[in-house]
MIVO-312857 format. One line per field, with one value per residue (C-alpha): x, y, z; residue number from 0. Coordinates in nm, 4 decimals. Layout:
x: [X, ...];
y: [Y, ...];
z: [Z, ...];
k: [NUM, ...];
//
This chain:
x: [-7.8213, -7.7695, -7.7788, -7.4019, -7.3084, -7.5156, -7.2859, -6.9636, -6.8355, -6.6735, -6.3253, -6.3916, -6.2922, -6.1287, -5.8877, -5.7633, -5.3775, -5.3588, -4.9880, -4.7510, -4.6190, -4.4451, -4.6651, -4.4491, -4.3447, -4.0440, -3.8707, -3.5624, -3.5235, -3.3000, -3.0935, -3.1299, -2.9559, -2.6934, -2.5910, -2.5511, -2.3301, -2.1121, -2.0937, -1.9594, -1.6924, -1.5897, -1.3505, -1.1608, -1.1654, -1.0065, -0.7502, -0.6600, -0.5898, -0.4101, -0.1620, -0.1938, -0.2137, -0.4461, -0.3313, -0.6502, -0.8464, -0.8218, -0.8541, -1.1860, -1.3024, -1.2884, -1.4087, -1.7339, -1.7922, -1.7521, -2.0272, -2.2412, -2.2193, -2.1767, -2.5112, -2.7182, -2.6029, -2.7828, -3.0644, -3.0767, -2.9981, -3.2670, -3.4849, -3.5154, -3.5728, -3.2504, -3.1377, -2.8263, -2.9772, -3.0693, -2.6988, -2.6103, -2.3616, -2.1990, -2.1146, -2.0135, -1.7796, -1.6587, -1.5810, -1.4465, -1.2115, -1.1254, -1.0232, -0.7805, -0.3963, -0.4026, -0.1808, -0.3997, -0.4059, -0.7519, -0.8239, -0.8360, -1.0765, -1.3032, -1.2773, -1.3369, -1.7216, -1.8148, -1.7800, -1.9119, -2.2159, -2.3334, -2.1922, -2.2166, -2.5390, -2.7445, -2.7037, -2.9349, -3.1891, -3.0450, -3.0017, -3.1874, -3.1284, -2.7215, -2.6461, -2.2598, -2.1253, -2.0425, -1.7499, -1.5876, -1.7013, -1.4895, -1.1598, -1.1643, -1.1979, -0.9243, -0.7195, -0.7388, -0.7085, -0.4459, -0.2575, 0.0905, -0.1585, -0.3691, -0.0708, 0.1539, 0.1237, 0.2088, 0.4360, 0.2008, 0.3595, 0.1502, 0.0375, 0.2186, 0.0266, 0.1140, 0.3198, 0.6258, 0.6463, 0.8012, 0.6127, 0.5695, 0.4823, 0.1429, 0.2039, 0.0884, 0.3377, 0.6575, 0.8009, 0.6794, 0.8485, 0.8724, 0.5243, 0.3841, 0.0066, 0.0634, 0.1244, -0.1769, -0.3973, -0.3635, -0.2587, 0.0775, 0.1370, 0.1481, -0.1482, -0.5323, -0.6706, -0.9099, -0.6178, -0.5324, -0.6624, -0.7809, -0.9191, -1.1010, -1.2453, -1.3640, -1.5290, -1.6833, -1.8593, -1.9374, -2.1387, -2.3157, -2.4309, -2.5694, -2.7988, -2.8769, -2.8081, -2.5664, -2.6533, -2.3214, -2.2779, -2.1447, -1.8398, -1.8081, -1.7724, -1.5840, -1.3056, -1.3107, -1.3017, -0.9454, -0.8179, -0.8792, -0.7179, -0.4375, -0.3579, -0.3282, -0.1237, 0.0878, 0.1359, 0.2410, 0.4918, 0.5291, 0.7971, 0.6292, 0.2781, 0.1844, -0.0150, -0.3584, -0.3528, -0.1544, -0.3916, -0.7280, -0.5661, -0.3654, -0.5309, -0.9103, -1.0820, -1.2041, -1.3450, -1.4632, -1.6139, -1.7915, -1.9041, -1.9101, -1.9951, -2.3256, -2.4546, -2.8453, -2.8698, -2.5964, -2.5727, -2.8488, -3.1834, -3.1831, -2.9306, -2.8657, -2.7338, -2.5243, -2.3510, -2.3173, -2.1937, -1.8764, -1.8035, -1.7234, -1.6022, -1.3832, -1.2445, -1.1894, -0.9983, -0.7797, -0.7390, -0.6425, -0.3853, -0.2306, -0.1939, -0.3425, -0.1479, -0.2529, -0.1734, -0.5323, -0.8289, -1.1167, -1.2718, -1.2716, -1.3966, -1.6577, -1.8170, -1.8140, -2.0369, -2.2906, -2.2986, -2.3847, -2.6682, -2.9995, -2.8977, -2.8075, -3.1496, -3.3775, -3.2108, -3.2087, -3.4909, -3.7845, -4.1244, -4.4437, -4.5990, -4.9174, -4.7472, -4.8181, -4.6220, -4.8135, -4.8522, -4.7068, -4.9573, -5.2521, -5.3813];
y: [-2.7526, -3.1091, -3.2101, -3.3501, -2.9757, -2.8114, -3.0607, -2.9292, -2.6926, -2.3661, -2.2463, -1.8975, -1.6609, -1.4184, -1.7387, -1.7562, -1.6576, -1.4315, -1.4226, -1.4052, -1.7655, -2.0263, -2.1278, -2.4042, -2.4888, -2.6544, -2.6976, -2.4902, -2.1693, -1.8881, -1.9621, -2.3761, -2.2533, -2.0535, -2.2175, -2.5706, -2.3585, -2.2295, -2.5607, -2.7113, -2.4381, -2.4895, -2.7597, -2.5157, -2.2923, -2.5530, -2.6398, -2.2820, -2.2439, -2.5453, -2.4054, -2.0829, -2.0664, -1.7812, -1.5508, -1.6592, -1.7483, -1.3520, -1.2916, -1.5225, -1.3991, -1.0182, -1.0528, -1.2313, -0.9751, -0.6530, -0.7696, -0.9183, -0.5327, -0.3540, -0.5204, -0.5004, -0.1140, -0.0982, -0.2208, 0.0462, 0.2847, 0.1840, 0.0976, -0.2578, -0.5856, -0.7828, -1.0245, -1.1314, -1.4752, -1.5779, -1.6468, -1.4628, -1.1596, -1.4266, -1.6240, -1.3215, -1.3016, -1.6109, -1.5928, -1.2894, -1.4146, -1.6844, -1.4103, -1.2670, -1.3516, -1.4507, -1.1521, -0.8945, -0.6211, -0.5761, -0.2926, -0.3839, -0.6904, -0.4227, -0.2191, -0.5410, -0.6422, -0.2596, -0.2965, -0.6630, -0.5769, -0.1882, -0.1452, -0.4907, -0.5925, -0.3404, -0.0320, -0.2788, -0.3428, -0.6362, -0.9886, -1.1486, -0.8123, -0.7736, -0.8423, -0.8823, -1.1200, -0.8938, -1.1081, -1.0534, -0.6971, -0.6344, -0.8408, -0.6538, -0.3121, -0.4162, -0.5257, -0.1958, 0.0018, -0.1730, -0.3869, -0.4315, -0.5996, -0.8090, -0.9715, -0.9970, -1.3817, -1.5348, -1.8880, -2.1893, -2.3594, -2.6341, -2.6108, -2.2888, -2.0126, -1.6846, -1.5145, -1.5154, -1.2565, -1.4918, -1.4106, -1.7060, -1.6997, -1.8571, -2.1860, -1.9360, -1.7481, -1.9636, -2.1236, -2.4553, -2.7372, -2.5514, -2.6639, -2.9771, -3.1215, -3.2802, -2.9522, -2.8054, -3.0899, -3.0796, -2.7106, -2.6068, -2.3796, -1.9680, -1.7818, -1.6555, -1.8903, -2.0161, -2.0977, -2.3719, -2.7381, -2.7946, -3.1635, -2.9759, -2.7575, -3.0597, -3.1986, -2.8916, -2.8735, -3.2175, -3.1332, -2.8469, -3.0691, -3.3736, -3.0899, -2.9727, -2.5969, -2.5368, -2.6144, -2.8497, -2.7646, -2.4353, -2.5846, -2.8921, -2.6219, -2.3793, -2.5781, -2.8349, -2.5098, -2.4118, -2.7617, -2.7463, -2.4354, -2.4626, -2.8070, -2.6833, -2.4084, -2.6545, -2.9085, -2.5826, -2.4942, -2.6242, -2.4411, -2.0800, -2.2515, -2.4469, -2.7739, -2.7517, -2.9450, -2.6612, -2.3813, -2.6095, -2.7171, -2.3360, -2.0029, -1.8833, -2.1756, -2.4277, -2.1734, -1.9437, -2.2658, -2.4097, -2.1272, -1.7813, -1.8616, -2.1106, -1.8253, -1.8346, -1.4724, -1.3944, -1.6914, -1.7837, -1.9624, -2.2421, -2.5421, -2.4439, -2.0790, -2.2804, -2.4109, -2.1046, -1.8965, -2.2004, -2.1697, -1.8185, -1.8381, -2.0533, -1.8841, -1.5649, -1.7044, -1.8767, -1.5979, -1.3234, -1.6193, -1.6854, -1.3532, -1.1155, -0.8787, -1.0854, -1.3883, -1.4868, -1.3998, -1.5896, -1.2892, -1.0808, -1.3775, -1.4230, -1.0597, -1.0095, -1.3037, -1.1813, -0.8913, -1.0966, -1.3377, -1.1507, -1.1771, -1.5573, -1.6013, -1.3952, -1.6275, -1.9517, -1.9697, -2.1748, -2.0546, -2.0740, -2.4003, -2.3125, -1.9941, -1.8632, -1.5772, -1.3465, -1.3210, -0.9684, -0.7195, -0.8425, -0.6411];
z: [-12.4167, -12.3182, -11.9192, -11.9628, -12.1050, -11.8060, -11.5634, -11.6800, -11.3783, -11.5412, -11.3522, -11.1713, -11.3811, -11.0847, -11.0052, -11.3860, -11.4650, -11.7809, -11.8844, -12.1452, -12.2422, -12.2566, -11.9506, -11.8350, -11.4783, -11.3378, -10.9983, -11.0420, -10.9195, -10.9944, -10.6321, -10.6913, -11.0364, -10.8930, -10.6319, -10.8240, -11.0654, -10.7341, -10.6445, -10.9576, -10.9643, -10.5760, -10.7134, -10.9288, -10.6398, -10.3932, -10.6472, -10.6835, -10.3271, -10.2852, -10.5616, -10.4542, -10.1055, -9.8560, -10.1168, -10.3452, -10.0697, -10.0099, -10.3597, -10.3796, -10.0698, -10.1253, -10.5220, -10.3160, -10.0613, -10.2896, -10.5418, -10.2356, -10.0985, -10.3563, -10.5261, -10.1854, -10.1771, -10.5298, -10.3830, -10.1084, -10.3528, -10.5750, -10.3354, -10.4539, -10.2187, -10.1460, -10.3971, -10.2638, -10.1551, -10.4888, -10.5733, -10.8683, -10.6619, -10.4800, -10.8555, -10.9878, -10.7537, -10.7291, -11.1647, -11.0814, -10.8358, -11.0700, -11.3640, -11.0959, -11.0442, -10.6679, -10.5925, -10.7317, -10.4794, -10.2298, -10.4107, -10.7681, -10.6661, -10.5508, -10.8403, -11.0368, -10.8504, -10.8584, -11.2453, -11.2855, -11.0877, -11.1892, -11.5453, -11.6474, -11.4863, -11.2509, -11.5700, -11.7704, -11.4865, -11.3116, -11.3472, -11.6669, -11.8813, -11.8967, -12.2351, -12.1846, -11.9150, -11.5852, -11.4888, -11.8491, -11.8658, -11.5138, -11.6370, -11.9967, -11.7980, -11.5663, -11.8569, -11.9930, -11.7366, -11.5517, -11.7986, -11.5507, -11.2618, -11.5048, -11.6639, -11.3682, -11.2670, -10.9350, -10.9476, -10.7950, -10.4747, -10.3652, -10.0023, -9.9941, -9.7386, -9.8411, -10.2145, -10.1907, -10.4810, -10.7688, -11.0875, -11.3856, -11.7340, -11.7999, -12.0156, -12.3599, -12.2564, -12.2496, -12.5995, -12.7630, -12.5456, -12.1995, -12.1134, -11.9732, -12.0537, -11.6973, -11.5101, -11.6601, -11.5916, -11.2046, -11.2075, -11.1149, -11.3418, -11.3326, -11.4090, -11.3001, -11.0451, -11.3122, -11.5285, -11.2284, -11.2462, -11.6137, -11.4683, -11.1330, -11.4206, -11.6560, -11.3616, -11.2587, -11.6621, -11.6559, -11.3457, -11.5332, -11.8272, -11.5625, -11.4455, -11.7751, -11.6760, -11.9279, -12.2996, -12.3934, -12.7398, -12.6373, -12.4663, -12.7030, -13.0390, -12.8498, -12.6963, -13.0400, -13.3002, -13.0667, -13.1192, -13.4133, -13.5602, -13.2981, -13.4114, -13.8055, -13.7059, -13.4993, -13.7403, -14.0230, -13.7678, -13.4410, -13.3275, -13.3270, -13.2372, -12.9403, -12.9380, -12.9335, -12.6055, -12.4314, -12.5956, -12.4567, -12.1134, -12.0526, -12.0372, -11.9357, -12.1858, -11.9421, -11.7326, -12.0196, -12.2126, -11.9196, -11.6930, -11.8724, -12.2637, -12.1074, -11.9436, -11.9887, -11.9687, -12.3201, -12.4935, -12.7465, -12.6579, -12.9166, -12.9953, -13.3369, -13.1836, -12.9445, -13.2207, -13.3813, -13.0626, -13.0007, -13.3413, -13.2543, -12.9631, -13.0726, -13.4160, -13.2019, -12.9454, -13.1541, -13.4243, -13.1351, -12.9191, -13.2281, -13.4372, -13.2004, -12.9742, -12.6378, -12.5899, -12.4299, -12.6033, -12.4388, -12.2546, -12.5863, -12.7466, -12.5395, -12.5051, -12.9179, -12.9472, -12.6311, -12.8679, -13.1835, -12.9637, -13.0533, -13.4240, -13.3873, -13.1731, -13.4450, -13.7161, -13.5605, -13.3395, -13.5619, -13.6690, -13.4214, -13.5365, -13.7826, -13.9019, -14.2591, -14.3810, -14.5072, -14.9100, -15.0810, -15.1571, -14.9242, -14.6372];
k: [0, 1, 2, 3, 4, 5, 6, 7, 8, 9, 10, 11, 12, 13, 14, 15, 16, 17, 18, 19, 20, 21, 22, 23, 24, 25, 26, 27, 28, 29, 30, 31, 32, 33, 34, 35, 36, 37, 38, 39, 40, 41, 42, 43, 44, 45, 46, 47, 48, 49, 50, 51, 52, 53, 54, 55, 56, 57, 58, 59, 60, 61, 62, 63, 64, 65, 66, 67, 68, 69, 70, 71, 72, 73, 74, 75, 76, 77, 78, 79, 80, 81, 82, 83, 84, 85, 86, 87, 88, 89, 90, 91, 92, 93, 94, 95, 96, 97, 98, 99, 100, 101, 102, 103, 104, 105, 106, 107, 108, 109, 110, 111, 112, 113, 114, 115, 116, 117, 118, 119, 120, 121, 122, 123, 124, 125, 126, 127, 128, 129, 130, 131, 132, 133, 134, 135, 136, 137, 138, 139, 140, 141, 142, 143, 144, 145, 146, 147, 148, 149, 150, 151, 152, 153, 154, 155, 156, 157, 158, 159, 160, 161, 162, 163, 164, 165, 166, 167, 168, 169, 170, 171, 172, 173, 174, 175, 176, 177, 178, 179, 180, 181, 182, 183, 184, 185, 186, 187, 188, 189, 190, 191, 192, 193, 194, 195, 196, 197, 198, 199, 200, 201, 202, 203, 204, 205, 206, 207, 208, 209, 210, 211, 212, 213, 214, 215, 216, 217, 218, 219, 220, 221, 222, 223, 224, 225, 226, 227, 228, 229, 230, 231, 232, 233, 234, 235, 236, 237, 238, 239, 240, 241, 242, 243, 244, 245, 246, 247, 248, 249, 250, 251, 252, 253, 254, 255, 256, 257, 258, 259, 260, 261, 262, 263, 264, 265, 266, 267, 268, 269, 270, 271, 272, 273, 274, 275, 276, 277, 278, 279, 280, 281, 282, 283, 284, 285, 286, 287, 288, 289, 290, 291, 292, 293, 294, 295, 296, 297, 298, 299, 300, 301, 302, 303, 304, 305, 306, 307, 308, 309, 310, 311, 312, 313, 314, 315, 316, 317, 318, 319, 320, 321, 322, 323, 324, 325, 326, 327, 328, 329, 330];
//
């Protein structure tokens, strides 16, 4: 052995990390994530209560405190550490919020976090294992189960402080002609609170993909695939169709494109899969809004393709580099 081997100074062996890989480090956390995501949806939020008055303040504030509680009394139950300060509970309930009409009774918000947090996250073994979105798991069951409240939409009245009980037709709702791109752009128009503000919404996205927490060919294939077969169908026959601008501006596909489809946990791991997962997103939606028996189908959309994302990650994700598949018939 040479003296320049003898030199070399071997690492201690008790201070090596044995692990699984990738091995990679980076700054963000899991609360640096989720609370760059909360604020990129804050101006969707603000909008909604500008429209919409202390009515979705409530609505945002209660959706909040239920999944904050209602997760920490998991974590008692389970006897598990806290986790509410990472984040996650309080964006749950802030998408949640955001899926509600801003009257939607205490109650039902409630009912909505204890179903986004057990049965569509804490039932799989907490965040990083759901393999359905919570916040669209709650709004489905609350669809179901209470189709009157879910579809019953408050009119906007800018700077307005309280309901005054007048109900409005979402823009999907009303007949080709009665709506206005303009409306829908800054928001005053009838709806979930996340149907409110289609530019607040953009801007909120936009934010996502400067941070690079959001994988942008996800929103880019969803929202293009509904332009796209909303325009055809328009230009067949506009009056029974609406333009694709109403179908991309209206309805849950801002917020669904930008903050529920990217999520890390149930959409697929590689870029190709993106692709693959908007392209689906986007055929659903579209199929069910314009031949299906609701006239939103984002939600539904969404959760079918979470379902499909381990088949679109086994076939897309690419072969370890140096792998040789193994020849038929040797051992």
């Amino acid at each position: 052995m040479s003296e320049e081997t003898k030199s070399v100074q071997l690492p201690d062996p008790a201070k090596l990390v044995v692990s699984n890989s990738p091995h990679m480090r980076d700054k963000p956390t899991i609360a640096r994530i989720m609370y760059t995501v909360i604020g990129a949806l804050l101006p969707g939020c603000a909008m909604a209560i500008v429209f919409f008055g202390l009515a979705a303040l409530e609505v945002l504030a209660v959706c909040v405190f239920s999944c904050v509680l209602i997760e920490e009394g998991w974590n008692k139950l389970m006897k598990r550490s806290s986790t509410w300060k990472d984040g996650s509970a309080i964006l749950t309930g802030l998408l949640l919020g955001m899926n509600l009409n801003a009257g939607t009774p205490w109650w039902i918000c409630i009912l909505g976090g204890f179903l986004a947090i057990i049965l569509g996250k804490q039932l799989y073994g907490g965040l990083g294992y759901n393999p359905f979105n919570p916040v669209l798991v709650a709004r489905v069951g609350l669809l179901i189960g209470f189709p009157g409240i879910m579809t019953t939409w408050d009119k906007p009245d800018m700077w307005h402080m309280g309901i005054d009980g007048v109900t409005a037709a979402t823009p999907l709702g009303l007949a080709p002609g009665e709506t206005f791109v303009k409306d829908m752009l800054l928001g005053n128009v009838g709806g979930c609170l996340g149907e409110t503000s289609a530019i607040a919404l953009m801007v909120g996205g936009a934010i996502l993909i400067a941070f690079k927490l959001i994988k942008w060919e996800v929103p880019l294939m969803f929202i293009g695939t509904v332009f796209a077969i909303t325009g055809v169908a328009h230009l067949l026959n506009p009056e029974v169709y609406h333009s694709p601008f109403v179908h991309v501006f209206s309805g849950g596909l801002l917020l669904g494109a930008f903050f529920m489809a990217t999520d890390m946990v149930t959409s697929p791991m590689t870029h190709k899969g993106a692709w693959i997962f908007g392209f689906g997103c986007g055929l659903i939606t579209s199929l069910i809004r314009l031949w299906g028996a609701y006239p939103e189908g984002v939600s539904f959309a969404i959760l079918f393709m979470n379902a499909l994302t381990p088949l679109i990650d086994r076939v897309t994700i690419s072969k370890p580099f140096g792998y040789v598949a193994p020849v038929k018939g040797e051992a």
